[in-house]
C-alpha positions in Angstrom: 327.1 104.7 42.8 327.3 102.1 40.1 324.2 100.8 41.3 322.1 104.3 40.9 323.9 104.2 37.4 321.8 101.3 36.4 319.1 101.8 38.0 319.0 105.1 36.1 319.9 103.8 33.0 317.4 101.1 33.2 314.6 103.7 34.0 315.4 105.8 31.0 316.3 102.5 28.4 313.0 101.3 29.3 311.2 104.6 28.7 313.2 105.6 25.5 311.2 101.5 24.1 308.1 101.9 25.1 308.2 105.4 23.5 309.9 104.2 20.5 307.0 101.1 20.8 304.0 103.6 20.7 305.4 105.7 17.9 306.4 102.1 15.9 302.5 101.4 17.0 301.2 104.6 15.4 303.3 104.1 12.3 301.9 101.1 10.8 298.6 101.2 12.8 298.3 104.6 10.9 296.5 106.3 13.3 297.1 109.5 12.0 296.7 109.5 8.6 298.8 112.8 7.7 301.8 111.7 9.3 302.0 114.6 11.9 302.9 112.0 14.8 306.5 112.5 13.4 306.8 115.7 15.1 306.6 114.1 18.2 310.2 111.6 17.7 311.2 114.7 19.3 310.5 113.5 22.5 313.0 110.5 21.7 315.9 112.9 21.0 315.4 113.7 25.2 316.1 110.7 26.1 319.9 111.3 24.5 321.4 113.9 26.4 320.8 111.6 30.3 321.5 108.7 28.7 325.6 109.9 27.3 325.8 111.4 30.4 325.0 108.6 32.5 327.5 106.6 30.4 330.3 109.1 30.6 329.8 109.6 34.4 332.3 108.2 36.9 331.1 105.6 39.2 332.3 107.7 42.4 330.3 110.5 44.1 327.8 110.9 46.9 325.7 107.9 47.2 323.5 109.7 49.8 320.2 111.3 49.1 319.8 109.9 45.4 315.7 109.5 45.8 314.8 112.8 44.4 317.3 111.9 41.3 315.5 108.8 40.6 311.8 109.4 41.2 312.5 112.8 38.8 313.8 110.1 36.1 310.8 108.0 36.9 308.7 111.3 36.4 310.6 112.1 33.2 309.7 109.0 31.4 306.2 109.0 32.6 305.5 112.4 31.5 306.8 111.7 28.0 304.8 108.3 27.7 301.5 110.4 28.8 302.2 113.3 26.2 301.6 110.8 23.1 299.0 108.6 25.4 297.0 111.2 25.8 297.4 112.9 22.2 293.5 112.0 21.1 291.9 114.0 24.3 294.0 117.1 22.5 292.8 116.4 19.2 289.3 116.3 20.6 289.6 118.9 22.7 291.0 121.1 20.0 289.4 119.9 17.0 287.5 123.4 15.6 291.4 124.9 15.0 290.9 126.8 12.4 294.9 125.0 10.9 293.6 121.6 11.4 294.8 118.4 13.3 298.7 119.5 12.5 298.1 122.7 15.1 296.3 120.6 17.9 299.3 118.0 17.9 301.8 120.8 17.4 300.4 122.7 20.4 300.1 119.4 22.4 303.5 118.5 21.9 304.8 122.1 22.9 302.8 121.8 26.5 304.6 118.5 27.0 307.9 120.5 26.7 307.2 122.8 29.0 307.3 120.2 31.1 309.7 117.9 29.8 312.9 120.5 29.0 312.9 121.9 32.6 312.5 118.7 34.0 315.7 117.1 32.1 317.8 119.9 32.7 317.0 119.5 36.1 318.0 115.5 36.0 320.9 116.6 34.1 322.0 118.8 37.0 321.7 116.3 39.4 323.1 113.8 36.8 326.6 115.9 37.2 326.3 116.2 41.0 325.7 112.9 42.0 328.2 110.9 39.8 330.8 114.2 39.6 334.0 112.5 40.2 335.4 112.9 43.6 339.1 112.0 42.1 342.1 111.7 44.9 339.6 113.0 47.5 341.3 111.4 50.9 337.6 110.5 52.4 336.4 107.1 53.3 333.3 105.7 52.0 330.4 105.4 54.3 329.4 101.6 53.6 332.0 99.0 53.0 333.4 99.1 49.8 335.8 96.8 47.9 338.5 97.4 45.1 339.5 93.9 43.5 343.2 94.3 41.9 343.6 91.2 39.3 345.3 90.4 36.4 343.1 89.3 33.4 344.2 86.0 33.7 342.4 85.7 37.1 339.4 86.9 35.9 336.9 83.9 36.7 338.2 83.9 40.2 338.0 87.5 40.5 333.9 87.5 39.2 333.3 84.9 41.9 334.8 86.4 45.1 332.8 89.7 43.2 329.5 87.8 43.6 330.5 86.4 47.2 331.1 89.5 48.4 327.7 91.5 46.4 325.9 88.8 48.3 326.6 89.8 51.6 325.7 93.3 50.6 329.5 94.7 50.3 330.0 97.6 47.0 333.0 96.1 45.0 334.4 98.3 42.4 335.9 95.9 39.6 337.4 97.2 36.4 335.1 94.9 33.7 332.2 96.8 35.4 332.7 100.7 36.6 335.8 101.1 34.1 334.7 103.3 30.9 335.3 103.0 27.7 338.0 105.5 27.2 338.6 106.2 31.1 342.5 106.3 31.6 343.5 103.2 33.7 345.9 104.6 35.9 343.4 107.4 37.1 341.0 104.9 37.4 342.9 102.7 39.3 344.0 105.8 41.5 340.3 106.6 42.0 339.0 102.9 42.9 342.0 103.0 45.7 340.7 105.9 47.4 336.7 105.0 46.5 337.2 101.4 48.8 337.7 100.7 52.6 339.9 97.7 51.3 341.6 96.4 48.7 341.9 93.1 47.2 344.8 91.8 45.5 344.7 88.6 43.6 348.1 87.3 43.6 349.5 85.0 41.3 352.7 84.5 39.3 351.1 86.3 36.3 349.7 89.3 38.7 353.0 89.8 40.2 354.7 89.9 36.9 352.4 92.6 35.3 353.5 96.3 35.6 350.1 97.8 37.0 350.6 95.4 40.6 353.2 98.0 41.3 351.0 101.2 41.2 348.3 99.4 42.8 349.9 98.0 45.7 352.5 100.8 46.6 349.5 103.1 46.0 347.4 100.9 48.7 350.1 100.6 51.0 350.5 104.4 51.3 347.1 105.0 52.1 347.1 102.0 55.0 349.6 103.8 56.6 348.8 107.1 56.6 345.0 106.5 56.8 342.9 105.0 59.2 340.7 101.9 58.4 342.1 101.8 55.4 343.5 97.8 54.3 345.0 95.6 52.2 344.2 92.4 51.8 345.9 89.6 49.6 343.9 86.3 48.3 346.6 84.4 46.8 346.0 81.5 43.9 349.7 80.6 43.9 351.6 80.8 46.9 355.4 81.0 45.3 356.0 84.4 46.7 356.3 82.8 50.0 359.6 81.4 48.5 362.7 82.8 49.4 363.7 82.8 46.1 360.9 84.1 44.2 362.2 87.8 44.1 365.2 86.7 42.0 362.8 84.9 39.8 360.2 87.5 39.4 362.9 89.7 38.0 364.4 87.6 35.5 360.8 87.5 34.2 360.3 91.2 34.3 364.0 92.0 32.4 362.7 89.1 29.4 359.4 91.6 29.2 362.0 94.5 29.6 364.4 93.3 26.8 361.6 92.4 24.1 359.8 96.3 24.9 363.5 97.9 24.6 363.9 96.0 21.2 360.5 97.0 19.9 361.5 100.6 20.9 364.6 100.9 19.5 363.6 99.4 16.5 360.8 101.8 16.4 363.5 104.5 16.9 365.3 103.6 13.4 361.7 104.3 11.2 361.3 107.7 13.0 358.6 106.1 15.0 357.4 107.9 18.3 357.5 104.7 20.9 354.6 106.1 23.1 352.7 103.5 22.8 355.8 101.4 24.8 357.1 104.1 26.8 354.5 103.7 29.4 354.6 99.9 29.9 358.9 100.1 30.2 358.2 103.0 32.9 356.0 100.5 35.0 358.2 97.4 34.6 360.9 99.4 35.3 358.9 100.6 38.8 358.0 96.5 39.3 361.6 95.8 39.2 362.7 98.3 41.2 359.7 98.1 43.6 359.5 94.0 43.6 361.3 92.9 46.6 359.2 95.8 49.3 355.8 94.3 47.4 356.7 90.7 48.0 357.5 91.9 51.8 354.7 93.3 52.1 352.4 90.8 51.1 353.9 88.4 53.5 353.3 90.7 56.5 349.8 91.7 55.0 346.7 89.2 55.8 347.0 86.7 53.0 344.1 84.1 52.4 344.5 81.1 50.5 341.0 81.1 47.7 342.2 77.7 45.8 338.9 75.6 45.4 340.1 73.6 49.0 339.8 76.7 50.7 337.7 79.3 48.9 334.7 79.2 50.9 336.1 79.1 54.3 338.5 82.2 52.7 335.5 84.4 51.9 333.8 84.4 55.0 336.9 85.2 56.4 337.3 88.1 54.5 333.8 89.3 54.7 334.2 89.4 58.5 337.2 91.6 58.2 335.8 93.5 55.7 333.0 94.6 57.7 334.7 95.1 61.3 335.0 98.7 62.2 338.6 97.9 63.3 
């Protein structure tokens, strides 16, 4: 679906400047010399209500039978760059009005309406159907789709093993890209788990110490084993957690991060301060802590690939195989 998103979006920003272009054109080329081409900036305020709707739609839906959506949008924008194009035949046509050249563009501009307001309520419709969010729905996608779980630390790795896997035609769902401004992250997290046939979990030191691996990986292995063809797969950067020890580390790091958020809190506490914007992040490193030791055991019995630079290439093939076997 992210892909019909821009596509869409593209469609319409490119209509929305070449309208704005012509009427920019007619301004200073002073075509019409008493001004009445501002009437027809009304076709640009159209362009608004898609456009904040594509923007604040969720990047899961039905990704089947999306042609009549875009060749509508396609007709939209054509429609609305024909209704100033073709202003002058109007003028001609209707030049004997007995109000002049202000009734001939008026009542041009109305006839493009007719056409133009049905036909965007109708891509709004669709708008809302396609992209409406599908959220906790326990289906599986129909082409092979990808969540990458990183921390932001990772985030060059995790942009290429995106564009490895985009190149061999595989949907990945990535937080920098389908996450909206505003969205909540958990939910969105939630959503990207059940939106993908697999999951990818970068694993290093600083992922394993952040308080979202929990959700996403307990979340992940829940669905594996309750649902078919569901996986989990773990490309690991730092291979510590394969040290018997690293589970006694890990949560002497997590109780530091633990003890500073306590402090903050209670010190918040003392002014009268509400500490929501802390109670959230001690709630999750509290569930790493207690949820630590069954992650790290899982990982270990869960395919792991090793995507250091020595074996990054021979990695992603690897998992593109897997990612696209039916098994």
């Amino acid at each position: 679906m992210r892909r019909l998103k821009k596509r869409l979006s593209l469609i319409l920003l490119t209509g929305l400047v070449l309208l704005s272009l012509i009427l920019l054109g007619q301004s200073f080329g002073n075509k019409y010399a008493n001004l009445t081409y501002l009437a027809w900036l009304w076709l640009i305020v159209l362009y608004v209500a898609p456009l904040v709707l594509l923007f604040k739609s969720p990047t899961s839906g039905k990704a089947t039978g999306t042609i009549p959506l875009t060749a509508l949008t396609s007709l939209f924008v054509l429609v609305s760059l024909l209704a100033i194009l073709l202003q002058p035949f109007a003028v001609d046509s209707w030049a004997n009005d007995s109000e002049g050249a202000h009734v001939t563009r008026i009542r041009t501009l109305m006839s493009s309406l007719y056409i133009l307001i049905p036909l965007e309520l109708l891509i709004l419709f669709l708008i809302r159907k396609y992209f409406k969010a599908e959220t906790r729905i326990l289906t599986l996608p129909d082409t092979p789709t990808a969540f990458i779980s990183y921390n932001h630390k990772d985030h060059d790795l995790a942009e290429n093993i995106q564009k490895r896997l985009e190149a061999a035609s595989i949907e990945v769902i990535i937080d920098h890209e389908d996450m909206q401004a505003g969205e909540n992250i958990e939910g969105f997290i939630q959503d990207s788990i059940l939106a993908s046939t697999v999951t990818i979990s970068l694993v290093s030191n600083a992922s394993l110490s952040s308080g979202w691996v929990a959700m996403e990986t307990i979340d992940t292995f829940f669905l594996e084993r309750y649902l078919k063809h569901r996986k989990f797969v773990a490309c690991y950067l730092e291979d510590d957690f394969f040290k018997d020890n690293y589970v006694i580390e890990t949560v002497k790091k997590i109780d530091e991060q633990l003890e500073t958020k306590l402090k903050h809190k209670a010190e918040q506490d003392l002014l009268n301060i509400d500490s929501r914007n802390l109670n959230n992040e001690i709630t999750r490193l509290r569930k790493l802590r207690n949820e630590i030791d069954q992650i790290v055991s899982r990982l270990k019995g869960s395919l792991s690939l090793d995507v250091r630079p020595a074996t990054f290439d021979q990695s992603m093939q690897r998992l593109i195989e897997m990612i696209k076997s039916e098994d």
